[in-house]
N, C-alpha and C positions, 0 to 999 in steps of 0.2 A: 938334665942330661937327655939325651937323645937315642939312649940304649943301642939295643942292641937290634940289628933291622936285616931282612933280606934283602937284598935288591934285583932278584931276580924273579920271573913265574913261576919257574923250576929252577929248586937249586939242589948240587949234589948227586950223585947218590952222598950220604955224608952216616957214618956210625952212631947209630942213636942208642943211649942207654935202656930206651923200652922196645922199640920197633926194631932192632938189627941192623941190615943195610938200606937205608931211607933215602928213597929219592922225592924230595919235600916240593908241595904246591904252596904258593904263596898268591892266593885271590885278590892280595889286598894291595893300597898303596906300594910303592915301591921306596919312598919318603920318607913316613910317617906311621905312626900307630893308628889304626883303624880297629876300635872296637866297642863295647856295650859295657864292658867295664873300664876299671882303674884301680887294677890291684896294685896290691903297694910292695909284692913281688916283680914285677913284670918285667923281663932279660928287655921290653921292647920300648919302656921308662913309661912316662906318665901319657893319661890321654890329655890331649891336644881339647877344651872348651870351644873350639870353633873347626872340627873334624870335620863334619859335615859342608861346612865350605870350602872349605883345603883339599879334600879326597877328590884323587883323579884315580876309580876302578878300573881296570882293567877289563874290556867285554869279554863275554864268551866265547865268541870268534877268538881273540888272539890268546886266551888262555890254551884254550882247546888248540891251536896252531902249535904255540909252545912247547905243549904237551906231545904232542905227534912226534915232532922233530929231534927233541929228549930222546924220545923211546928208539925212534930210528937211529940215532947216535948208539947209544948204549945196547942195544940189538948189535949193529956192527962191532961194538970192542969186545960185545961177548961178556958183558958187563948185566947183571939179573937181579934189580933190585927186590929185597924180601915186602919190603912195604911200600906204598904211593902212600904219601901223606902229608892231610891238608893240615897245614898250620900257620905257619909265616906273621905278618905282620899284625896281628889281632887278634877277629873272629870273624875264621871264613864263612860263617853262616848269613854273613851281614851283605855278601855280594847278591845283589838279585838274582844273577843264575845261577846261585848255587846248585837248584835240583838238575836242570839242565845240564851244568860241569860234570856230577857226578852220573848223571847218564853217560855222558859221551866218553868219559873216564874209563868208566866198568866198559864199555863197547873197546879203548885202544888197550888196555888191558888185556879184554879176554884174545887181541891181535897178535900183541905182541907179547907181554909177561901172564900167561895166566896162570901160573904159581902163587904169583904177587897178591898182596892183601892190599885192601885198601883202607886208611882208617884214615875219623876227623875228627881232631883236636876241638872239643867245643866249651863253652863255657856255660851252656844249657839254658842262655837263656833266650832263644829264640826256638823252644822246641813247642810253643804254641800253634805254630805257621805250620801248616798243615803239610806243605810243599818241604818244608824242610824234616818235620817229621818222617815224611815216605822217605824223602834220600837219604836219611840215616840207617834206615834200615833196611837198606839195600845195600849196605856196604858192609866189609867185616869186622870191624872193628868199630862204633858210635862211642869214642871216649870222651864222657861230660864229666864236669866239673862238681865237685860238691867240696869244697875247703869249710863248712864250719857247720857248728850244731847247734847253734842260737841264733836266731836273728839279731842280735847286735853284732857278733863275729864276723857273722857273713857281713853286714855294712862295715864294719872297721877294716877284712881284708880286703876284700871282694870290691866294695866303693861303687853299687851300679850308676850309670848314668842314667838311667830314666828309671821311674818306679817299677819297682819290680821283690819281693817278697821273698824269703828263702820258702815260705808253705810254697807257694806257688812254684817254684822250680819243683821244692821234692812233688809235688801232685803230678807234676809233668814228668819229673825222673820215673813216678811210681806208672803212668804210661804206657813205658814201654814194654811192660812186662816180662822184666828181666833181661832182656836184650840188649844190654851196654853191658861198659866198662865204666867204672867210676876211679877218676883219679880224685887224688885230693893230696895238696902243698901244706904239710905242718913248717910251723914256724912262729917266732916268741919274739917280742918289744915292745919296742915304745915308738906312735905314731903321733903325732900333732900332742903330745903329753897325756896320752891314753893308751894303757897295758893294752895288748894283742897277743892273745898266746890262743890255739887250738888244741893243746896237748894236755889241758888241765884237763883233769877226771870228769869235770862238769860234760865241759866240750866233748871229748869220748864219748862219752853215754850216750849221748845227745843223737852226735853224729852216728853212732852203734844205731839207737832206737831209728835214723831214717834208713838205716840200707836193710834191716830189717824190712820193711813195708818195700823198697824202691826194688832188693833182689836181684841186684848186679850180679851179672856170669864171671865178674872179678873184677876186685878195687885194685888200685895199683896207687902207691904209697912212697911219695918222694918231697926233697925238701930242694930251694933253687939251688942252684948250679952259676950262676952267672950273677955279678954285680946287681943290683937292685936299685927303683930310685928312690924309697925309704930307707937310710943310709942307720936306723936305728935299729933294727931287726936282724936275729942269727938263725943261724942254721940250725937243723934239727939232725942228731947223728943218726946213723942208720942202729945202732944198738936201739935206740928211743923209738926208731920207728918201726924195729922191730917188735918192740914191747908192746908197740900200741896196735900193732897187724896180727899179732898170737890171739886177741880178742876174737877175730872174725873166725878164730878158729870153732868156739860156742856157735855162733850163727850158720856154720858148715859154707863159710862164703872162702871161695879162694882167694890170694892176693901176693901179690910181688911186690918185692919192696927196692928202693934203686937209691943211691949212694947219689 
C-alpha cells in the first residue's frame, strides 16, 4: 500500500488531536515515505529499500518560500494557526536543512504568528547530529519517539533502517535534559508470525524505568488512527491507555492521552 502521503510543503491549517489548530510542514518527498524507520504502524505505509535513490528533497529556498506565502495567506483570512508543525512524509530530521528551516521558521513566525508554537514530530533517531540537536531545542515543542521498552520491541515495531540500538536513543533522549516531549504508539499483533504487543507489564516497566532517567516535561500516549500497512495489529483503547498513563503518575511525570 501506498499509505497515506502529503502532497504538499505546507498543508492546512488542519485539527490535530494533540497540537489544536496545525498548520503542518512536510520536508519531505511529496511521492513517497522518506524515513530512518519502518514501523509497522505508519498512516505513510512501508519504507521504500531503494529511498535514497527515488527521493527528490525539497531545498530550503523553496520550503522557506512556501512557508512565507502560507503565513501571508492565512495572515489575510485572519486565520492563527495554534501550532507550525513539522511532520509530513517521514522524518523531517533527515532533510539536510533542517537546522537552517527551523531558523528561518522561528524568524516568519515571530513575523507573522508569534503566539504560534512550533513543534517536530521525530523519531529520535538522528538526535546524534549535533545540528539537529540545537534546532530541536530551539523550538517549543521536540516531540521524539520512544514506542517500546526492550530492544527486541523496539526492532519488531520501530524496524530501523540502519543500525541503531534502543540504549542508544534513550542515552540520546536522556540528553536533553528533560526538555522533550515523548510520545509513544501502544499496540498488539502479529507481524511476519511474531507476537508485538508494548502493553505487557514487562514492556511497561521497561519503558517506566527509561523515562525515569530520559525525564520528559510530558509523555503523550496514543494508539494509530489511520489504516496501517501491517494489516495484523489492533488498536489500543484509550481505557488501556489510560491505565497504562496512571503509572506516570508515581514518577510525578505529566501525560495526555489521545483516542
Amino acid at each position: 500500500m501506498s499509505g497515506f502521503l502529503f502532497n504538499d510543503i505546507v498543508f492546512g491549517p488542519v485539527m490535530s488531536r494533540r497540537f489544536g489548530v496545525s498548520l503542518g510542514i512536510n520536508l519531505l518527498p511529496e511521492n513517497m515515505k522518506y524515513c530512518s524507520f519502518n514501523c509497522i504502524y505508519c498512516e505513510c505505509g512501508l519504507t521504500a529499500s531503494d529511498q535514497e535513490k527515488r527521493a527528490r528533497l525539497f531545498t530550503t529556498e523553496e520550503i522557506t518560500e512556501a512557508l512565507r506565502l502560507r503565513f501571508e495567506e492565512l495572515k489575510k483570512e485572519g486565520l492563527k494557526p495554534d501550532n507550525i508543525t513539522f511532520a509530513g512524509n517521514g522524518e523531517p530530521t533527515m532533510h539536510p536543512g533542517f537546522a537552517e528551516i527551523i531558523d528561518r521558521t522561528i524568524e516568519l513566525r515571530g513575523k507573522y504568528f508569534p503566539e504560534a508554537q512550533i513543534t517536530v514530530l521525530s523519531n529520535s533517531t538522528r538526535l546524534h547530529i549535533p545540528s539537529v540537536k540545537a534546532a530541536l531545542l530551539k523550538i517549543d515543542n521536540n516531540v521524539l519517539k520512544l514506542d517500546a521498552g526492550s530492544e527486541q520491541m523496539y526492532q519488531l515495531i520501530n524496524r530501523p533502517a540502519s543500525p541503531i540500538t534502543l540504549a542508544e536513543i534513550i542515552d540520546r533522549l536522556i540528553d536533553f535534559k528533560g526538555h522533550l516531549v515523548i510520545q509513544t504508539l501502544f499496540l498488539r499483533g502479529t507481524v511476519n508470525n511474531q507476537a508485538v504487543d508494548n502493553t505487557t507489564l514487562e514492556e511497561v516497566d521497561l519503558w517506566l524505568e527509561h523515562l525515569k532517567r530520559i525525564k520528559p516535561s510530558l509523555v503523550m500516549l496514543y494508539s494509530f488512527s489511520r489504516e496501517t500497512p501491517e494489516k495484523e495489529i489492533e488498536r489500543v483503547s484509550k481505557e488501556e491507555l489510560l491505565s497504562i498513563a496512571r503509572k506516570l503518575e508515581i514518577l510525578n511525570i505529566p501525560y495526555e492521552v489521545f483516542e
